[in-house]
C-alpha positions as CSV (number, residue, x, y, z in Angstrom):
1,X,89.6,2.0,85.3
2,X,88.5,-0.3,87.7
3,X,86.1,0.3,90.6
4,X,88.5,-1.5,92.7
5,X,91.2,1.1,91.2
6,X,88.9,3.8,92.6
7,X,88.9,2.5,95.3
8,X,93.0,2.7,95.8
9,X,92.6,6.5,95.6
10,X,92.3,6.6,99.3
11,X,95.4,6.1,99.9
12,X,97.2,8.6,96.6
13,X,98.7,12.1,97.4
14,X,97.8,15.0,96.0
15,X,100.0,14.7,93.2
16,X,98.8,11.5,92.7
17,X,95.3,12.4,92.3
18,X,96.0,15.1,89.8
19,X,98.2,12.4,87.3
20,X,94.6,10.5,87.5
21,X,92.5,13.2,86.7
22,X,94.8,13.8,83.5
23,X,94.6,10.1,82.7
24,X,90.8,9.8,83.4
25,X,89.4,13.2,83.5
26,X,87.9,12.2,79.9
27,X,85.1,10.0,81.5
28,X,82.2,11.5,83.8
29,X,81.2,8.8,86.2
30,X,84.9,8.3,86.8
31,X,85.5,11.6,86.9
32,X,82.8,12.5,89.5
33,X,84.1,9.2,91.6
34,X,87.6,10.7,92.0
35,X,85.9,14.3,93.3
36,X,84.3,12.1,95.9
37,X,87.2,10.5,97.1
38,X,89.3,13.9,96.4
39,X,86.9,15.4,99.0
40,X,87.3,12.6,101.5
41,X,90.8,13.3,101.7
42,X,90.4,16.8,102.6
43,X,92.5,19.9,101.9
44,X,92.2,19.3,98.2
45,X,91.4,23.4,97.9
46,X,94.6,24.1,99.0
47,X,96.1,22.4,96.1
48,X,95.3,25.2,93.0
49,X,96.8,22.5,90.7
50,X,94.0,20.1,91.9
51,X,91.3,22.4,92.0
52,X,92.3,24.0,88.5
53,X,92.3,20.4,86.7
54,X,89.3,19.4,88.3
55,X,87.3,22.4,87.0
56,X,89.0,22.0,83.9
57,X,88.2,18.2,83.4
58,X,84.8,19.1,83.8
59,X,84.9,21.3,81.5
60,X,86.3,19.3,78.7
61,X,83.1,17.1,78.9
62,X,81.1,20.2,78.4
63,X,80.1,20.1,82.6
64,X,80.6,23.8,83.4
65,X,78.2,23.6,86.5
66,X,79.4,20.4,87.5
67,X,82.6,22.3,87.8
68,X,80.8,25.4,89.2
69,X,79.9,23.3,91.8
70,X,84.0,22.0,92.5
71,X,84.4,25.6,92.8
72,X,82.1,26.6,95.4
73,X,84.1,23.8,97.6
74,X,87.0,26.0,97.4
75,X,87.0,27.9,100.6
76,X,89.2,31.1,99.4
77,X,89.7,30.9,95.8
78,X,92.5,32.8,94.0
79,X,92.1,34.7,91.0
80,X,94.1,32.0,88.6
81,X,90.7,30.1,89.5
82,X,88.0,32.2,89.1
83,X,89.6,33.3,85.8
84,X,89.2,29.3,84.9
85,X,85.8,29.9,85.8
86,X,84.8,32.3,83.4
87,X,86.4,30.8,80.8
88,X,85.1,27.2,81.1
89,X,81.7,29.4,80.9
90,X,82.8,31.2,78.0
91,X,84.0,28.0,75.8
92,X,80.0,26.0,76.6
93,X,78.8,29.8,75.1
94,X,77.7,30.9,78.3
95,X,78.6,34.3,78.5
96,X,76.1,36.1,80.6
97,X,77.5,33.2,83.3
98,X,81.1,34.1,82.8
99,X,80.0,38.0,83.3
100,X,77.9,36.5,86.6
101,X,81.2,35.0,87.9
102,X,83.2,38.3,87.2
103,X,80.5,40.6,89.1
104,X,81.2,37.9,92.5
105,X,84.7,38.3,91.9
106,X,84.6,42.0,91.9
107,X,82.3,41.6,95.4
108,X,84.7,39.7,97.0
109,X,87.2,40.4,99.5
110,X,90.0,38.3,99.4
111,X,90.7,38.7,95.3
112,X,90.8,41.6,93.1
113,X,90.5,40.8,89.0
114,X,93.6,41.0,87.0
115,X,94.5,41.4,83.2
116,X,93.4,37.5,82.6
117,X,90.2,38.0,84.5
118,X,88.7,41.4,82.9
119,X,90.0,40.3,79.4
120,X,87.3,37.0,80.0
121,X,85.0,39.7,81.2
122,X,85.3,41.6,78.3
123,X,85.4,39.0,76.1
124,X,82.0,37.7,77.6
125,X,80.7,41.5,76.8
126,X,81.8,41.1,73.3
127,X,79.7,37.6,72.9
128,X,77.0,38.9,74.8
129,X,76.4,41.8,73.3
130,X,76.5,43.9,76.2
131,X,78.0,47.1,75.7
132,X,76.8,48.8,79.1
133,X,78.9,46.2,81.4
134,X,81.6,45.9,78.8
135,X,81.9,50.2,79.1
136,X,81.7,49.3,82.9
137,X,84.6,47.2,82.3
138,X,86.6,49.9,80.5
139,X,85.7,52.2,83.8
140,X,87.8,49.3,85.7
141,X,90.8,48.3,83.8
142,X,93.1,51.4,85.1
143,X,91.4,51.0,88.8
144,X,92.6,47.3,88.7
145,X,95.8,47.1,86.2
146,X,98.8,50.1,86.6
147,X,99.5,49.3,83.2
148,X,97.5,47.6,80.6
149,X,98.5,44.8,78.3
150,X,98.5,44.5,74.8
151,X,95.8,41.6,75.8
152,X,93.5,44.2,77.7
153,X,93.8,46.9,74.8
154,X,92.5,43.7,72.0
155,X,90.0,42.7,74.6
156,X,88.7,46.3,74.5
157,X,89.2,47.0,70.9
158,X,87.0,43.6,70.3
159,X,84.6,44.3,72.6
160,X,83.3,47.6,71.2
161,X,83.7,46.2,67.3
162,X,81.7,43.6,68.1
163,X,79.1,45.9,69.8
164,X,79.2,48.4,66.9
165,X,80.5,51.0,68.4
166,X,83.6,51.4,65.8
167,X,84.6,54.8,66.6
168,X,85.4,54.2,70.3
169,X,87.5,50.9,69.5
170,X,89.1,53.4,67.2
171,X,89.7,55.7,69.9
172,X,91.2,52.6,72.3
173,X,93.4,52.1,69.2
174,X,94.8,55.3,68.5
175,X,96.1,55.5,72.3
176,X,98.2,52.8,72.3
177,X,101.8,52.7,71.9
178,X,102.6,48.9,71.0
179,X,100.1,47.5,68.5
180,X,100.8,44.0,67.7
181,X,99.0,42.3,65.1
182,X,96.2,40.8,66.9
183,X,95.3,44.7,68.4
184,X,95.4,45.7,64.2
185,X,93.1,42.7,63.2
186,X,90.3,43.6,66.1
187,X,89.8,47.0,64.9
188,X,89.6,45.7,61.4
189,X,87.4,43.2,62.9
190,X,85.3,45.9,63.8
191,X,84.8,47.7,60.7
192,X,83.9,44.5,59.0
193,X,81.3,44.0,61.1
194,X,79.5,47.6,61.2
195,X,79.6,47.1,57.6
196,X,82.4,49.8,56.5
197,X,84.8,47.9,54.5
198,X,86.3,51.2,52.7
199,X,87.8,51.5,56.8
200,X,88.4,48.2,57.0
201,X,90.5,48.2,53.5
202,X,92.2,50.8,54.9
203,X,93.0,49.9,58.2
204,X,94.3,46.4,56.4
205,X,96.8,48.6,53.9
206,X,98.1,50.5,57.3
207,X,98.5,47.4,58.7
208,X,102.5,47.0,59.5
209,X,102.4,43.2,59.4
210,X,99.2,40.6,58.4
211,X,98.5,36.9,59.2
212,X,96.3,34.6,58.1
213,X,93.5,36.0,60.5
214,X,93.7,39.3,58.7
215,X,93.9,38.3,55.3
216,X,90.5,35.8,55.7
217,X,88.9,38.4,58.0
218,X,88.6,40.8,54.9
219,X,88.2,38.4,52.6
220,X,84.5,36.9,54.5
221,X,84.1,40.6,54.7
222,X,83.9,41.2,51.3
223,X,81.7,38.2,50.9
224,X,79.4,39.0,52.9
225,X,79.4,42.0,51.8
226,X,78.4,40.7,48.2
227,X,81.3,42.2,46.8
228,X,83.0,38.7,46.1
229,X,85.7,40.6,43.1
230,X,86.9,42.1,46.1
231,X,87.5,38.9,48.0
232,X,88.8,36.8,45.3
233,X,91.1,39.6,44.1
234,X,92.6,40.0,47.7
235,X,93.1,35.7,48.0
236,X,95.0,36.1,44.7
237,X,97.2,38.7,47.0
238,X,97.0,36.6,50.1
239,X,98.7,33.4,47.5
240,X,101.5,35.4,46.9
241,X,102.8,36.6,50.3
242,X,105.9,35.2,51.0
243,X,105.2,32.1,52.9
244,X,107.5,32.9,55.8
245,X,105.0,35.3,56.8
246,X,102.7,32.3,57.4
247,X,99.7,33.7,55.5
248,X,98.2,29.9,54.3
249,X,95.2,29.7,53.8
250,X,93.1,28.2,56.6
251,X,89.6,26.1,56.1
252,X,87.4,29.4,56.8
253,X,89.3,31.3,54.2
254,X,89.1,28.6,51.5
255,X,85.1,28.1,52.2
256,X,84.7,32.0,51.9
257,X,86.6,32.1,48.6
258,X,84.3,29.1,47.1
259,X,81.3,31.4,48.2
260,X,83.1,33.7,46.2
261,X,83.2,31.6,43.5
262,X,80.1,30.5,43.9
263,X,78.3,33.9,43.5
264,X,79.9,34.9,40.1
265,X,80.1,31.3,38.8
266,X,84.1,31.7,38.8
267,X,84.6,27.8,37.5
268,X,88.2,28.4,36.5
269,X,89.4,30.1,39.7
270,X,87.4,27.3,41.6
271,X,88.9,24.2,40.0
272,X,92.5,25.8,40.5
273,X,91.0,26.4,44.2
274,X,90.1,22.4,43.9
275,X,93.2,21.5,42.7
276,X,95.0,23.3,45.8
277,X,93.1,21.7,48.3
278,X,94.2,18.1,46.7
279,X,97.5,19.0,47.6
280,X,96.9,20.5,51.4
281,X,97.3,18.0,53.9
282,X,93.7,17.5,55.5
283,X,91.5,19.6,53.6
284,X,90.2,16.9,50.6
285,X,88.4,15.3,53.5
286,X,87.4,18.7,55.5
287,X,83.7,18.4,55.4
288,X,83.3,22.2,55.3
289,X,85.8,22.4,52.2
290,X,83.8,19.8,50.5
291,X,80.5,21.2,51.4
292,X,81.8,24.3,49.8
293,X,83.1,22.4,46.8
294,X,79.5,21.1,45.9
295,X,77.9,24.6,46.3
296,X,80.5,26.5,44.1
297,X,80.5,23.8,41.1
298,X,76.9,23.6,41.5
299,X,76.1,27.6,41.2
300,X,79.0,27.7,38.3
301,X,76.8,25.2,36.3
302,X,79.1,22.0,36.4
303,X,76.4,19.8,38.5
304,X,78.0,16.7,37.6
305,X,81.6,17.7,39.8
306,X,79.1,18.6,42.5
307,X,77.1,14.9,42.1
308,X,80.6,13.1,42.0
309,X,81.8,15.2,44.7
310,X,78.4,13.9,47.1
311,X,78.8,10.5,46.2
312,X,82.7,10.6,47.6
313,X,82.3,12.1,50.7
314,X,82.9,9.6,53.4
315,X,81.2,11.8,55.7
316,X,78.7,13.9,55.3
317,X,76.9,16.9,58.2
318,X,73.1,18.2,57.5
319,X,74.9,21.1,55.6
320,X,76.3,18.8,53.0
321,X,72.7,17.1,52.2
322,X,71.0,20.4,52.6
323,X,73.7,21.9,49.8
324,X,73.4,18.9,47.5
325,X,70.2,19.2,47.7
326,X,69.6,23.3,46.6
327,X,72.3,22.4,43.9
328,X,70.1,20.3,42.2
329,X,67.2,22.8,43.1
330,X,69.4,25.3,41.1
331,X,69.3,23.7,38.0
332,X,65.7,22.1,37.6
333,X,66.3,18.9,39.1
334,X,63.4,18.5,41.3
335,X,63.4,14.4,41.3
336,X,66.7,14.2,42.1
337,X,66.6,16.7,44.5
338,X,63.8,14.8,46.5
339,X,65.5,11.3,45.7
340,X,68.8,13.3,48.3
341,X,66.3,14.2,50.6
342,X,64.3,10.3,51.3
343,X,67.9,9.5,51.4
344,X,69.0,11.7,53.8
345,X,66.0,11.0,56.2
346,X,66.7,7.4,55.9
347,X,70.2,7.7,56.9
348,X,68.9,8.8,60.0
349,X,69.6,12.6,60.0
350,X,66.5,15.2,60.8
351,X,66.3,18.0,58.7
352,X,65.9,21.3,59.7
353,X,64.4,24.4,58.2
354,X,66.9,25.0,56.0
355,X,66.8,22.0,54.5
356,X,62.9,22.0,54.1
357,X,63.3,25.7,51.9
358,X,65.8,23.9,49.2
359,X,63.6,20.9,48.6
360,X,60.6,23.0,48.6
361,X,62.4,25.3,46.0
362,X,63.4,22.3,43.9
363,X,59.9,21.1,43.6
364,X,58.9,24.9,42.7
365,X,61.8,25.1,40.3
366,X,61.0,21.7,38.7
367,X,57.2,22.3,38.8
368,X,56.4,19.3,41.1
369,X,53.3,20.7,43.2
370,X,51.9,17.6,44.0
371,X,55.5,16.5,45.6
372,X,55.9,20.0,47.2
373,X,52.4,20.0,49.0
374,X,53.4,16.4,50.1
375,X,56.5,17.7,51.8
376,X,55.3,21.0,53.2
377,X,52.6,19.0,55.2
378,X,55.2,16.2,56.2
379,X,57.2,19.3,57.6
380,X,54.3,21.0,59.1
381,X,52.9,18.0,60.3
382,X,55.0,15.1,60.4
383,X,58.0,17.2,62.2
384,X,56.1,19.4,64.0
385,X,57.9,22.4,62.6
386,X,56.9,26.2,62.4
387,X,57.1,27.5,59.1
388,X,59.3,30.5,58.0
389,X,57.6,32.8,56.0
390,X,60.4,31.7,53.2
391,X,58.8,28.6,53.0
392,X,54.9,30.1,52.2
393,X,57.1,31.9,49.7
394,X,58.5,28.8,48.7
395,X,54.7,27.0,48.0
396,X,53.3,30.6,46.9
397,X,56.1,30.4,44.0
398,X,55.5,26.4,43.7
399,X,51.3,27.6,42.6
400,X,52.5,30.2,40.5
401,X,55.0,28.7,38.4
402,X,52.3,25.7,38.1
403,X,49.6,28.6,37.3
404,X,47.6,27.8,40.2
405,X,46.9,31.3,41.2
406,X,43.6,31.1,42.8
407,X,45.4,27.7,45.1
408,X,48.7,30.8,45.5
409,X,46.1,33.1,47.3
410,X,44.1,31.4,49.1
411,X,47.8,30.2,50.8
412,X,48.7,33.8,50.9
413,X,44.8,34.5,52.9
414,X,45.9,31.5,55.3
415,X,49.3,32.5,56.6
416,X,49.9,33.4,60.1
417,X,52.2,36.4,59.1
418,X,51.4,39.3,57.1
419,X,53.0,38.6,53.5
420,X,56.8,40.4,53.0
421,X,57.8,41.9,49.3
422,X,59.1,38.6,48.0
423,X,55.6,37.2,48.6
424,X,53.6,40.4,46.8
425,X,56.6,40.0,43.9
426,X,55.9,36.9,42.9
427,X,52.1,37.8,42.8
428,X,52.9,40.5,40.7
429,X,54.8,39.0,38.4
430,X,52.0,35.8,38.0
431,X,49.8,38.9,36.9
432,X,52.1,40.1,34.4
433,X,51.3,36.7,32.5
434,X,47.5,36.1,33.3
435,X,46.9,40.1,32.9
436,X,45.1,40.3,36.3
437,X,44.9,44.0,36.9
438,X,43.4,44.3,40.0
439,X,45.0,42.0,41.7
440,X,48.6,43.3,40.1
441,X,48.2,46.8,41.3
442,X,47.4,45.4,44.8
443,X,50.4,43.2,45.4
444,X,52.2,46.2,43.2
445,X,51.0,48.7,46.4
446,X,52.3,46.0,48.5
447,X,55.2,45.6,47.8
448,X,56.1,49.3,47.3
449,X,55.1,49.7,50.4
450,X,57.3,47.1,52.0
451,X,60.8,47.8,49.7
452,X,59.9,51.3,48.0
453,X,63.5,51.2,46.6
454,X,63.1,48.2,44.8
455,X,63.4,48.6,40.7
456,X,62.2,45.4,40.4
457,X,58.4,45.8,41.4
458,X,57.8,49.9,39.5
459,X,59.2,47.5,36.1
460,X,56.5,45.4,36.6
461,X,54.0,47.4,37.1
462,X,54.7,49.7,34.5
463,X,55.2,46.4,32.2
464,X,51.4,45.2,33.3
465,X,50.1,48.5,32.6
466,X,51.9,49.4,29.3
467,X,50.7,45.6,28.0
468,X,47.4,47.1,28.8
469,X,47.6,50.2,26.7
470,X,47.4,52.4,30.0
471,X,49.9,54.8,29.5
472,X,48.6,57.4,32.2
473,X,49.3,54.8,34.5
474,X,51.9,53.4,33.1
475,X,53.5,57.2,33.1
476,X,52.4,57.4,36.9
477,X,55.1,54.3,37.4
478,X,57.6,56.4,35.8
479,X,57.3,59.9,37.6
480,X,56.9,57.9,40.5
481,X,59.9,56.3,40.5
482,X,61.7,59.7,39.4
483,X,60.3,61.5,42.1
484,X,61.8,58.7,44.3
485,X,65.0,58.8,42.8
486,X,65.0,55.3,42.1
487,X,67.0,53.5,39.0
488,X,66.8,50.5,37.5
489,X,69.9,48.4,38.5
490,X,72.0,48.0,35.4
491,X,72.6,44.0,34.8
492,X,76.2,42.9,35.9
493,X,78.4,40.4,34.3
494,X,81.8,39.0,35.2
495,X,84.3,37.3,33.5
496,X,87.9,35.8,34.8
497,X,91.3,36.2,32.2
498,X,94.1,35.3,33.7
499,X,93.3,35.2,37.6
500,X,92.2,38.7,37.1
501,X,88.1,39.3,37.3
502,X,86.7,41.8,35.1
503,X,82.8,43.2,35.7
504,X,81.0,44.8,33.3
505,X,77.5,47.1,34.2
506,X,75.2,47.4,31.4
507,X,75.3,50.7,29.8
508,X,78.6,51.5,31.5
509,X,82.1,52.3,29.7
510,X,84.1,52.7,33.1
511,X,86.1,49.6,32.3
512,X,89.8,50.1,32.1
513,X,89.6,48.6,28.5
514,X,86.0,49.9,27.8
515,X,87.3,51.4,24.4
516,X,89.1,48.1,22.9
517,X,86.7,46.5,24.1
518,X,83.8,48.9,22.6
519,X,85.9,48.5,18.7
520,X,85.3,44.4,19.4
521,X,81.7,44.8,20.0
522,X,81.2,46.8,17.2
523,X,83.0,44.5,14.8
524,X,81.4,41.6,15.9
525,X,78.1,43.4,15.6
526,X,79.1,44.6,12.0
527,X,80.1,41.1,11.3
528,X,76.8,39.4,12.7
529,X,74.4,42.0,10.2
530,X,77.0,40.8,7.4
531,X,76.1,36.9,8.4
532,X,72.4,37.7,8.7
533,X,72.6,39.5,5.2
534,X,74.2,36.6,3.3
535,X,71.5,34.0,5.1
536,X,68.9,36.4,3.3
537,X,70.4,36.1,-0.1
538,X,71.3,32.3,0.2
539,X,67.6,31.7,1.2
540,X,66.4,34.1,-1.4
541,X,68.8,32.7,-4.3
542,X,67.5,29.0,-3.0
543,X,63.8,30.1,-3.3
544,X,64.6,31.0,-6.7
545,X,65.9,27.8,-7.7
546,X,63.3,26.4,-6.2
547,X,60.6,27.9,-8.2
């Protein structure tokens, strides 16, 4: 659009000017050009359809005060707008503004909220995390609204899930007469998110009908959770609803079931996974998908899917260097994994934090301390970045692993933050090998002190001591951790037969097939000592022959 075509606005209607701000509202100077003119003609206020697009159009280029400012033009604003206005500060993530433009609403005279309005406010409560105006809010809805709607009753149900305050969303639930699936999905929502997915489970089996928003929201849950049996077991449910009930799989669902996968190394489930998003419309080029792609064959052990996977993607975010790059971490390939990183610098992108812990871990996995000091200074230094305290957990482990304890100290001396567990484990566990006692029982006090549940840390120390013949200490360790209650966490296996996941706890015989499988064991046990025994008498028979 021409500035001569601006200039033709002069003489456009009303109407007019609104068909130009849908056909130009995309471009800001034009944009602010037409609100000039719009105001030279006067009366635009009195137009809501004007007024509404022009906030709106502002909006869409991510302007929220440029369109505050429209607003405050608007002599006597009805509540359709000021509902716009919250909003528009609600989708730039705003939400202490949209709550600011609710409170002058309330104050003013001419309009009074309505169901639209206090659902934005609420909404903003929910975001915000601000559970004194969202109860407020509550105080209002009857004052304002005769009868509520199924769209004030979600709002509410959100809001106080999302503030973890599950039992009064639960309360708001169980008064309600007409609960449509979007009221059932907030409260399951909410146990989700204060961590109670026993609740949630149920709630989701009570649940009279389920959509796609349901079905993914417990399965995150459940990975989140660290529980990913649970998840995949339910998206194996999910794949069989009927498909009228429109419960396909959406990207977030898909990226939380290759997490999933990702945790128990569940290869087969994750190719068959693969081999579905090949045929979806849209998701083989979904950078999320594929970013999830290279982190769940790279965890199951199949680096080379992950490799080819990297090299395809015609576009690639920060995540998708960042995840190639712990891949290779993950399985010792420290070169390669700093090769991804000059490669992603050159390309222009800045990386962040994130990225900085999984090539320091792959030069700590691979051994590479010369390469990892390199890049912890070009982090500190070069991009002027803070360090986590991950990352000085990062280089600590990098000394250790390279026995460079004395260089893993002094770092630890030099930090700005006091050391966490992680830090004082590692220590610990350096000890174990160079049978430093002192300096084991002192990151062993440590780190009891920080995680006194931890197994982990009363192993090692007992291990350090009992390798020292110290068994009154070593006994201490013990009583210790039987006075605290605390057991060593059994090790955990999975394995997938048929779509179904089985786990199996060391020591444990709770397994549906724990006897079948028990006779198995023991055969192939008996069989092993029968192969062992004929090795002896082979080897004896040929040192006979021999001689």
């Amino acid at each position: 659009m021409t500035h001569t075509q601006i200039n033709k606005i002069h003489g456009f209607s009303l109407d007019k000017l609104e068909s130009l701000l849908e056909k130009w509202g995309s471009n800001y100077n034009l944009l602010s050009q037409i609100l000039s003119h719009t105001i030279r003609i006067g009366n635009f206020h009195h137009n809501s359809g004007c007024s509404s697009r022009l906030l709106n159009a502002y909006a869409k280029l991510n302007k929220p005060d440029e369109a505050r400012k429209v607003f405050d033009l608007i002599p006597n604003p009805n509540v359709g707008l000021w509902t716009s206005l919250q909003n528009l500060y609600l989708n730039n993530k705003q939400p202490t503004k949209a709550l600011m433009v609710f409170s002058e609403l309330i104050l003013s005279d001419s309009e009074k909220p309505d169901s639209h309005s206090i659902v934005a406010a609420l909404s903003a409560c929910a975001r915000s995390k601000d559970l004194k105006n969202g109860s407020s809010i509550h105080g209002m809805v009857y004052k304002y609204i005769q009868e509520p709607r199924p769209n004030v009753h979600n709002a509410l149900i959100d809001m106080y899930g999302k503030n973890q305050r599950v039992v009064l969303a639960e309360r708001v639930f169980s008064n309600i007469d007409f609960r449509d699936v979007a009221i059932w999905t907030s409260l399951l929502h909410g146990y989700i998110l204060s961590g109670d997915m026993e609740s949630a489970k149920r709630v989701f089996d009570e649940m009279p009908h389920r959509n796609v928003v349901s079905w993914t929201a417990l399965i995150v849950g459940y990975v989140r959770k660290k529980n990913p049996i649970e998840a995949l077991e339910f998206f194996t449910r999910m794949r069989h609803v009927d498909k009228g009930d429109n419960c396909n799989p959406t990207t977030v669902t898909i990226v939380a079931v290759l997490s999933g996968c990702a945790d128990i190394g569940a290869l087969n489930l994750g190719s068959s996974i693969h081999g579905y998003i090949k045929k979806r419309k849209g998701f083989a080029s979904d950078v999320y998908i594929n970013n999830g792609l290279i982190d769940m064959y790279g965890k199951s052990g199949n680096l080379d899917s992950s490799v080819k996977l990297f090299d395809n993607m015609k576009r690639k975010d920060l995540f998708s260097w960042t995840t190639m790059i712990s891949c290779l971490a993950l399985n010792s390939k420290g070169k390669q994994a700093i090769s991804i990183f000059e490669a992603m610098v050159e390309s222009g992108l800045k990386p962040n934090e994130v990225t900085f812990l999984s090539v320091l871990s792959a030069c700590s996995h691979a051994g590479l301390v010369n390469e990892g000091e390199r890049l912890f200074e070009k982090f500190v230094k070069g991009y002027k970045m803070k360090p986590w305290i991950e990352h000085f957990g990062c280089m600590v482990d990098l000394f250790i692993r390279a026995g460079r304890l004395e260089k893993a100290i002094r770092l630890i001396k030099e930090m700005p933050m006091k050391p966490d567990a992680v830090i004082w484990r590692s220590l610990l566990g350096a000890c174990l090998g160079s049978g430093n006692l002192e300096l084991a029982e002192i990151a062993g006090e440590k780190a009891v002190e920080l995680e006194p549940d931890d197994d982990a840390v009363y192993v090692l120390l007992w291990s350090i001591y009992r390798s020292r013949n110290r068994w009154d200490d070593a006994l201490r360790v013990m009583k210790m951790m039987r006075e605290r209650r605390i057991k060593k966490m059994p090790g955990c296996s999975w394995i997938e037969v048929d779509g179904v996941f089985h786990e199996f706890l060391a020591e444990s015989m709770q397994h549906g097939d724990g006897n079948d499988l028990s006779i198995v064991l023991d055969g192939i046990n008996e069989q092993s000592k029968m192969d062992t025994f004929y090795v002896f008498l082979n080897e004896h028979e040929t040192m006979e022959l021999v001689s």
